[in-house]
C-alpha positions as CSV (number, residue, x, y, z in Angstrom):
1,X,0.0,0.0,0.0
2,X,1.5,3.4,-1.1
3,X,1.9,6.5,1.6
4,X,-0.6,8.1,-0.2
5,X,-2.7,5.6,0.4
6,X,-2.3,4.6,3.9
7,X,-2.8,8.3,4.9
8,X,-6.4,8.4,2.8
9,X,-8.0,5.2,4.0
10,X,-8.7,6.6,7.5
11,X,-10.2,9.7,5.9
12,X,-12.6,7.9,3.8
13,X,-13.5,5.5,6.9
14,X,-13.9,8.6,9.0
15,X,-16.4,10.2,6.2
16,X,-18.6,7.4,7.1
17,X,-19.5,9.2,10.8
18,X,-19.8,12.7,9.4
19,X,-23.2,14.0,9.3
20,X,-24.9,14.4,6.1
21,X,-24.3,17.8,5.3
22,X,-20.7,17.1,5.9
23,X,-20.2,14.0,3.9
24,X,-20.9,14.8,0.7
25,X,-18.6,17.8,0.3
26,X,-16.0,15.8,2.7
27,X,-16.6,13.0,0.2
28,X,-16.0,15.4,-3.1
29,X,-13.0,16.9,-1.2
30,X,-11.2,13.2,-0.2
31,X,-11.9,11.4,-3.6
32,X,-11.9,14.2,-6.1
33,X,-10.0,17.0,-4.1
34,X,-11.9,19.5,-4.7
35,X,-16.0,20.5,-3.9
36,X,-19.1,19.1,-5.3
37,X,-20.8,21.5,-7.7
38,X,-24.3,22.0,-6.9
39,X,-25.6,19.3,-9.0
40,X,-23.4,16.7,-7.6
41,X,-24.6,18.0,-4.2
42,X,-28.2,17.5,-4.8
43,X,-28.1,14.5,-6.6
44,X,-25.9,12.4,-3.6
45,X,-28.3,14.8,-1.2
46,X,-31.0,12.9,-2.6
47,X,-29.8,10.0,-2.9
48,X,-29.1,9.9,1.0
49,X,-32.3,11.1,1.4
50,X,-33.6,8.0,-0.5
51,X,-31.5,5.8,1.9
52,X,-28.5,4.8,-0.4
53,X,-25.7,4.1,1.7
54,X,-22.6,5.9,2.1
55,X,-20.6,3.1,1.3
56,X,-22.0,3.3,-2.2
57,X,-22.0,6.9,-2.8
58,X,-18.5,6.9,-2.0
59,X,-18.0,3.8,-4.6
60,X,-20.0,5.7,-7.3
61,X,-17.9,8.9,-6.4
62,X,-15.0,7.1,-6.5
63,X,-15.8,4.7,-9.9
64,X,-16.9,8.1,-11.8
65,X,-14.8,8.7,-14.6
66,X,-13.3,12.3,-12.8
67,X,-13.2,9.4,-9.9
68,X,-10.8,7.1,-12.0
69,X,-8.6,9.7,-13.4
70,X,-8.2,11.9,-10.0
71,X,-7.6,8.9,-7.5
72,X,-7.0,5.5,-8.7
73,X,-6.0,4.2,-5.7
74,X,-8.5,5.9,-3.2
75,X,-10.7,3.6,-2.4
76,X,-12.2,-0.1,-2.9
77,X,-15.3,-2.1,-1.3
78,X,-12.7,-3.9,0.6
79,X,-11.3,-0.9,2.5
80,X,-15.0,0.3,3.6
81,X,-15.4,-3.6,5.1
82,X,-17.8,-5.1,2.4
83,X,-17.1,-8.4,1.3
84,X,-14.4,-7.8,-2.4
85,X,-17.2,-9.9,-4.3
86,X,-19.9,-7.6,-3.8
87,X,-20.4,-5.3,-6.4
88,X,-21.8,-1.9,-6.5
């Protein structure tokens, strides 16, 4: 595991206990480094709203093409504790 990597796993872990209004941008900020416009915001407001879980915004943020080209390494299923067959 690189040093980049080491140092961004707790981050993402600790996203997970941030209240809603704080985890989105927190979310944007750790994956993509930088924060959500306002229709990113909405659309992963809602979809909290809707009860998708964090685990899976964070792998869609994360799996987006901006996702794939600003952090390759940033985070996987296995990291956030779900089982590395289960699919998003």
């Amino acid at each position: 595991m690189s040093e980049r990597e080491k140092t961004l796993t707790p981050d993402l872990r600790g996203l997970l206990t941030l209240p809603n209004a704080a985890f989105i941008p927190g979310a944007f900020t750790a994956i993509l480094g930088r924060e959500p416009d306002v229709v990113g915001l909405v659309h992963y407001a809602l979809c909290l709203q809707r009860g998708s879980s964090r685990a899976l915004l964070l792998a869609e943020i994360r799996t987006s093409p901006e996702g794939r080209r600003h952090a390759p390494h940033a985070i996987s299923g296995k990291r956030l504790g779900n089982p590395p067959s289960q699919t998003f």
